[in-house]
DOBAGU-877316 format. One record per residue: x, y, z of N, C-alpha, C in turn. Coordinates in Angstrom, 2 decimals. Each point is the difference from the previous one (the first is absolute). Layout:
<recs>
+---------+---------+---------+---------+---------+---------+---------+---------+---------+
!    n_xx !    n_yy !    n_zz !   ca_xx !   ca_yy !   ca_zz !    c_xx !    c_yy !    c_zz !
+---------+---------+---------+---------+---------+---------+---------+---------+---------+
!       X !       Y !       Z !       X !       Y !       Z !       X !       Y !       Z !
...
+---------+---------+---------+---------+---------+---------+---------+---------+---------+
</recs>
This chain:
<recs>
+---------+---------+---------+---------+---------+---------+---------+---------+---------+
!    n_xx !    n_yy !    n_zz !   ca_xx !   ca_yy !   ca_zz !    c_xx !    c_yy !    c_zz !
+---------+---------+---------+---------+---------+---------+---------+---------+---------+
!    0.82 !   -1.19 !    0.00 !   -0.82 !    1.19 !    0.00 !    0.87 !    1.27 !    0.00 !
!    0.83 !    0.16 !    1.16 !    1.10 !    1.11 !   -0.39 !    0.67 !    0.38 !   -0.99 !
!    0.25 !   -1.22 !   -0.81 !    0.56 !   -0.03 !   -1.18 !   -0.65 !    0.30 !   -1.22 !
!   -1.49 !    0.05 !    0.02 !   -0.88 !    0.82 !   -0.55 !    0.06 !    1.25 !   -0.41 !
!   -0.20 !    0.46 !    1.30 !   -0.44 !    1.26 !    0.56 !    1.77 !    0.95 !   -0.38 !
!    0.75 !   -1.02 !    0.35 !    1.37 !    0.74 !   -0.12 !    0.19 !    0.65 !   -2.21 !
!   -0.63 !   -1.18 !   -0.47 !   -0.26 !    0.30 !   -1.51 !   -0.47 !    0.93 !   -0.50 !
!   -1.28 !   -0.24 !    0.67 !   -1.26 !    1.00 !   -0.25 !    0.93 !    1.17 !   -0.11 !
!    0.60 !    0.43 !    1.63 !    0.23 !    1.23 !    0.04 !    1.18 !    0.11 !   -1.14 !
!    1.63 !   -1.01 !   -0.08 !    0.41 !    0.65 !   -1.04 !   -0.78 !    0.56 !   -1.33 !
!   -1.03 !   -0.91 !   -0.61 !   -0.46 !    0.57 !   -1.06 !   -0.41 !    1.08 !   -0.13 !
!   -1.11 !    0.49 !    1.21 !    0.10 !    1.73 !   -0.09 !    0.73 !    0.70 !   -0.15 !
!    0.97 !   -0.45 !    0.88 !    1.34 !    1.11 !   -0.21 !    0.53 !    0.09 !   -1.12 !
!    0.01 !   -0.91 !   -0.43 !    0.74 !    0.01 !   -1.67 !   -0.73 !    0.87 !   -0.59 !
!   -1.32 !   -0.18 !   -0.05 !   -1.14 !    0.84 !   -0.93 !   -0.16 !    1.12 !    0.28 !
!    0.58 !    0.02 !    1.32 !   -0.28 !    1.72 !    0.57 !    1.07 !    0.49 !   -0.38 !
!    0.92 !   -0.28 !   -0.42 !    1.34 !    0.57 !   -0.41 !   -0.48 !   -0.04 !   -1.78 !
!   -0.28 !   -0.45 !   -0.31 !    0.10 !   -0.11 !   -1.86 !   -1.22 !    1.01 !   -0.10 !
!   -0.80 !   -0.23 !    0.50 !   -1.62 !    0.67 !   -0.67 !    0.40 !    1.58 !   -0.40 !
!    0.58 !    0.36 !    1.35 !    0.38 !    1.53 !   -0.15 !    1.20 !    0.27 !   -0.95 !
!    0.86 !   -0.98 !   -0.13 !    0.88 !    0.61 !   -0.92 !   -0.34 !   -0.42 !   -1.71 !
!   -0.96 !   -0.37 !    0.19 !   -0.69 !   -0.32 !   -1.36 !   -0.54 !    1.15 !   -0.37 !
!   -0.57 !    0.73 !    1.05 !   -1.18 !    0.90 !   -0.32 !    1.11 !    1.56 !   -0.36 !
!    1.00 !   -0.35 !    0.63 !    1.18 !    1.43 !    0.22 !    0.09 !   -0.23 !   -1.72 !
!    0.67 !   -1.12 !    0.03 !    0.48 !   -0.34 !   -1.42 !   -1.38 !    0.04 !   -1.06 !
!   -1.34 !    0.04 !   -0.17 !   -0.56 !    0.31 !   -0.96 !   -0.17 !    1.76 !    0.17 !
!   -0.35 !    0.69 !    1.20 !    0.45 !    1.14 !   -0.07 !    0.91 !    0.93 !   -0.43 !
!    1.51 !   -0.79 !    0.39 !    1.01 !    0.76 !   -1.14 !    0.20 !    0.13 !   -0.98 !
!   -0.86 !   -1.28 !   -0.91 !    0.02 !   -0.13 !   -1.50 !   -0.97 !    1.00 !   -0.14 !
!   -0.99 !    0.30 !    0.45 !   -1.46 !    0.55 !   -0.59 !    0.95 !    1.72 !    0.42 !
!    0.32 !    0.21 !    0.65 !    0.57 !    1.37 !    0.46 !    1.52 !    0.22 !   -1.17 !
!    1.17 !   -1.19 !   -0.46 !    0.65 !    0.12 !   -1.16 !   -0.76 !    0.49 !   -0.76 !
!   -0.94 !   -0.61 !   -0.92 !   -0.89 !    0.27 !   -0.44 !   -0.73 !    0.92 !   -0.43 !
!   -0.18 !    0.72 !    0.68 !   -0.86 !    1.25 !    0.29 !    1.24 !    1.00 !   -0.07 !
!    1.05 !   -0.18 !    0.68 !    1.35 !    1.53 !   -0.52 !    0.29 !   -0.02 !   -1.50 !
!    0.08 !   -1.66 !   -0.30 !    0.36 !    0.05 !   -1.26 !   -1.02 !    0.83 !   -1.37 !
!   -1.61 !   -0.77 !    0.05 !   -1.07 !    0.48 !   -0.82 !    0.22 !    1.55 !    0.43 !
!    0.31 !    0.85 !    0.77 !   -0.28 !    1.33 !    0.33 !    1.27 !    0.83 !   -0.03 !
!    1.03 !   -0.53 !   -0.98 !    0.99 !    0.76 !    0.00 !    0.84 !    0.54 !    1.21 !
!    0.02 !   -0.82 !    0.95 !    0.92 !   -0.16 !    1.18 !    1.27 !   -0.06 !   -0.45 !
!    0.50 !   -1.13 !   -0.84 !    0.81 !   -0.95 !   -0.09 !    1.16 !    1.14 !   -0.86 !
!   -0.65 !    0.81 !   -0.70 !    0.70 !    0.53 !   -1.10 !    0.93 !    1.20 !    1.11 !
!   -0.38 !    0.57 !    1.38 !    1.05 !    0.83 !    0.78 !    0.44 !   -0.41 !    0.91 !
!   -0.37 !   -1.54 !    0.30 !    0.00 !   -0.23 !    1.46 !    0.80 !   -1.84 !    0.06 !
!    0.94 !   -0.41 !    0.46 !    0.10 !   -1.31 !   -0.08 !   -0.06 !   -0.56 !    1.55 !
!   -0.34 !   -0.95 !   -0.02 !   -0.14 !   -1.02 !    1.37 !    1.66 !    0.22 !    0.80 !
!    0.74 !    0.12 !   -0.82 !    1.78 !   -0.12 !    0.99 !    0.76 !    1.30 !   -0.18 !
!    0.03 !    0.88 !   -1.16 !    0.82 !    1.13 !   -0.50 !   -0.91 !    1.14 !   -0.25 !
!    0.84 !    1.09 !   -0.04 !   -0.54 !    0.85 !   -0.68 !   -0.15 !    0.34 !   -1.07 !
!   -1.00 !    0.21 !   -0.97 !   -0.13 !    0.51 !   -0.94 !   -0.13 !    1.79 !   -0.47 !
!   -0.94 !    0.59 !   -0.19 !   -0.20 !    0.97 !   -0.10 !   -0.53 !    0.19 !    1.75 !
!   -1.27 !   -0.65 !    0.47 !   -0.16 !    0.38 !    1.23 !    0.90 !   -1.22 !    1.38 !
!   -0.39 !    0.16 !    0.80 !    0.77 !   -1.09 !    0.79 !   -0.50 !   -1.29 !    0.23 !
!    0.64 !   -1.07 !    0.68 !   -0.44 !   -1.41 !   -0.56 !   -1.29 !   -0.32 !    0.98 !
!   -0.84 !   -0.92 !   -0.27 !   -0.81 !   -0.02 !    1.27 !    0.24 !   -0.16 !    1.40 !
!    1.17 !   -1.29 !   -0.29 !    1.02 !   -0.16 !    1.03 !    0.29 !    1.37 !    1.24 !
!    0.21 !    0.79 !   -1.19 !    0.96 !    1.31 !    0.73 !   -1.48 !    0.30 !    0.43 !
!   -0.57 !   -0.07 !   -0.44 !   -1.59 !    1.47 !    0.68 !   -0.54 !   -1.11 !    1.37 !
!    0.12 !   -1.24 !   -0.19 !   -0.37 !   -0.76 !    1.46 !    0.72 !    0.38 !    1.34 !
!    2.00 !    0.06 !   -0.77 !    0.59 !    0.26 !    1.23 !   -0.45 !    1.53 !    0.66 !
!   -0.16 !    1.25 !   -0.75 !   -0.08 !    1.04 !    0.22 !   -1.29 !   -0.38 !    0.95 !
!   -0.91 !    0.06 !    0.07 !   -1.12 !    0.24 !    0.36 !   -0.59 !   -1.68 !    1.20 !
!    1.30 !   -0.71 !   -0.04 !   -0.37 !   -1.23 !    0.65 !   -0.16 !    0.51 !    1.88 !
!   -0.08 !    1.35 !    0.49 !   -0.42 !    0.01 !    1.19 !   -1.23 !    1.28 !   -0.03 !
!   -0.07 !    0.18 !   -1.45 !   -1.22 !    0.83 !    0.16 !   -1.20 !   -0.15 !    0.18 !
!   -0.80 !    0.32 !    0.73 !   -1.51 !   -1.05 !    0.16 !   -1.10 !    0.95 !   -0.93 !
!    0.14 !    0.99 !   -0.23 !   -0.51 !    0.64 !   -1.09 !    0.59 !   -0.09 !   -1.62 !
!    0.60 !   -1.10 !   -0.11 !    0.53 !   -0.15 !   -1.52 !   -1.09 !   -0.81 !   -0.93 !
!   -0.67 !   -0.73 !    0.66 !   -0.98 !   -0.23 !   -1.47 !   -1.04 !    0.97 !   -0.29 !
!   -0.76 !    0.66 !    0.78 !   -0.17 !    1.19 !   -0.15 !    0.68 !    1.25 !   -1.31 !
!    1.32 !    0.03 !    0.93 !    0.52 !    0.84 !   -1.01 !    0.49 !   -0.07 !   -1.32 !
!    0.62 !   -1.66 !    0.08 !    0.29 !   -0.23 !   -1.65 !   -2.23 !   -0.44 !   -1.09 !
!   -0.48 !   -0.85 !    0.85 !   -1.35 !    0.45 !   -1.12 !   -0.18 !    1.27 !   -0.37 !
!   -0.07 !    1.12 !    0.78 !   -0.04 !    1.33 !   -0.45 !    1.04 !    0.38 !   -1.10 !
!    1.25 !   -0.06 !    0.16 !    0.99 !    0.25 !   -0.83 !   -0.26 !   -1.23 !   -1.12 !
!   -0.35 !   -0.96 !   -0.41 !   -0.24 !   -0.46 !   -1.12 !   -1.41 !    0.41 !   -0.52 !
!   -0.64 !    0.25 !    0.91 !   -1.51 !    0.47 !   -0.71 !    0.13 !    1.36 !   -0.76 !
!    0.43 !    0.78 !    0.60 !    0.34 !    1.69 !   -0.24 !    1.42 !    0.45 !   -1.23 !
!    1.14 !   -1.23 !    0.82 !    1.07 !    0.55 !   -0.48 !    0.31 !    1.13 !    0.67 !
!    1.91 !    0.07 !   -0.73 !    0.39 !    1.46 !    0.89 !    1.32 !    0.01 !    0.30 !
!    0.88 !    0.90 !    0.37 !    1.64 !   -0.80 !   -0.18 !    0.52 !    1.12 !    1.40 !
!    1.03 !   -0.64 !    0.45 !    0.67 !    0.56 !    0.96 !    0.14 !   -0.65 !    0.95 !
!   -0.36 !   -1.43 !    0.51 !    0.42 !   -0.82 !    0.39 !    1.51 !   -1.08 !   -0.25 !
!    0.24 !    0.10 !   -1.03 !    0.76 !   -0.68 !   -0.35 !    1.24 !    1.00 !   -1.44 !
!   -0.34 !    1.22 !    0.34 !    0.48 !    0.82 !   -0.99 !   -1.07 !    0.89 !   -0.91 !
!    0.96 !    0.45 !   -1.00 !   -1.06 !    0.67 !   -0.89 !   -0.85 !    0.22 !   -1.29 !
!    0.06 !   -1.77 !   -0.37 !   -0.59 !   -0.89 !   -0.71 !   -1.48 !   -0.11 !    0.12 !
!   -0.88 !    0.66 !   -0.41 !   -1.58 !   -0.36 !    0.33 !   -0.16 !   -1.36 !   -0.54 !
!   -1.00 !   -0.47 !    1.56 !   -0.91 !   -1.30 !   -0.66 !   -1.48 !    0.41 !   -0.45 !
!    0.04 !   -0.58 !   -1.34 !   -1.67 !    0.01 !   -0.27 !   -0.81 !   -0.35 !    1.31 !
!   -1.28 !    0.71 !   -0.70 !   -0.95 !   -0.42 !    1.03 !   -0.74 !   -1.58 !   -0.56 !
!   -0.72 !   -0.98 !    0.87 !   -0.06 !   -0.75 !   -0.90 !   -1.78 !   -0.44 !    0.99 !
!   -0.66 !    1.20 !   -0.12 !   -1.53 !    0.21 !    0.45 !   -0.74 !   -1.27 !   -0.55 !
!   -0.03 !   -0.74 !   -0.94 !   -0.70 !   -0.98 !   -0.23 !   -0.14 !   -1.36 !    0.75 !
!    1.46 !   -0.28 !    0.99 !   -0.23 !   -0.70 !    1.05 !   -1.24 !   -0.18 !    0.30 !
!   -0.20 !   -1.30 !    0.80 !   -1.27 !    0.52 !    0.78 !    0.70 !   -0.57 !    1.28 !
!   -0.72 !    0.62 !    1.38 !    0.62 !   -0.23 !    1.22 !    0.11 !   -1.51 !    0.56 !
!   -0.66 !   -0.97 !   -0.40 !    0.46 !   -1.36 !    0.40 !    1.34 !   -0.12 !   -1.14 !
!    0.25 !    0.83 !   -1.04 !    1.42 !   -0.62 !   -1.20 !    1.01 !    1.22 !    0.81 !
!   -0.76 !    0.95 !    0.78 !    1.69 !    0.90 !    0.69 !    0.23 !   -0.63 !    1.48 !
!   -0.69 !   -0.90 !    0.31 !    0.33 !   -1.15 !    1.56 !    0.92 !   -1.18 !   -0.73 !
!   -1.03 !   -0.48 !   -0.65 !    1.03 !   -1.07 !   -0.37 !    1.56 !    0.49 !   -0.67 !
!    0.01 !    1.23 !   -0.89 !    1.43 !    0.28 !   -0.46 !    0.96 !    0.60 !    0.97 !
!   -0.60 !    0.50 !    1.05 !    0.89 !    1.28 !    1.22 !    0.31 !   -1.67 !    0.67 !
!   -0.83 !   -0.68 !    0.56 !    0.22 !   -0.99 !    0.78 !    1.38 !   -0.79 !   -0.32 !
!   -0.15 !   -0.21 !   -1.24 !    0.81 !   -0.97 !   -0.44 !    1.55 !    1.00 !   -0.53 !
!    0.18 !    0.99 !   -0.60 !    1.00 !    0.83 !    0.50 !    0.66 !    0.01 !    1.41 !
!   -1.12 !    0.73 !    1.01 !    0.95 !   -0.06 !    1.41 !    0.68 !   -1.15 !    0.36 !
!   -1.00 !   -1.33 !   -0.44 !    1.06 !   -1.04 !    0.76 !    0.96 !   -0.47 !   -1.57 !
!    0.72 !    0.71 !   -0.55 !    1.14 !   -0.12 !   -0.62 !   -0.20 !   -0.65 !   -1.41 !
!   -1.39 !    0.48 !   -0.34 !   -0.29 !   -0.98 !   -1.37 !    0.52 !   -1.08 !   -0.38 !
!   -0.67 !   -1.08 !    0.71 !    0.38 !   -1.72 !   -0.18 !   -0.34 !   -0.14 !   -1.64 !
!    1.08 !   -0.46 !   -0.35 !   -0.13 !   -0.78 !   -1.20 !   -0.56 !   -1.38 !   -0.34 !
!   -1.15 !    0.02 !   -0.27 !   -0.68 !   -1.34 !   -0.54 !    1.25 !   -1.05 !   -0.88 !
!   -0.88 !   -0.98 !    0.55 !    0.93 !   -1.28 !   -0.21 !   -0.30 !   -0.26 !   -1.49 !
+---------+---------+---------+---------+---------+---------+---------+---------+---------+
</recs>
């Protein structure tokens, strides 16, 4: 019977560990995705800089700010430059606010690259 119960529980655990990183991992694709279709990709790369800075870099900057998704949806919705120099970013208003959560989200934590 212990030896059951001892199963049972590994199997949750296993599942409780995969389910969520399944779900991270269809999120980062759907959020790749979404920088790419919207002309992200063309100033911005996941590791370097391009014209603007990498996402990488905009996670570390802002990784103790608790007002940063806030502030970057605004700055991609609006656009606007002086954050990062004096390069304007388009505004890119057609977002809609569940596509500027999922893209700010997945920026701050360092834009995971889909497998």
């Amino acid at each position: 019977m212990r030896r059951a119960i001892a199963k049972i529980i590994f199997l949750f655990t296993v599942l409780a560990y995969f389910i969520p990183a399944a779900q991270a991992n269809e999120e980062d694709q759907k959020a790749f995705a979404l920088a790419k279709q919207n002309a992200c990709l063309g100033c911005h790369a996941i590791d370097k800089k391009i014209v603007g800075p990498s996402f990488q870099m905009i996670a570390q900057k802002y990784k103790s700010d608790s007002n940063a998704q806030a502030f970057l949806k605004n700055k991609i919705a609006k656009g606007g430059a002086g954050s990062w120099g004096v390069v304007p970013m388009p505004a890119n208003a057609k977002l809609s606010a569940t596509d500027l959560t999922l893209l700010t989200s997945w920026i701050l934590r360092g834009a995971p690259q889909q497998n």
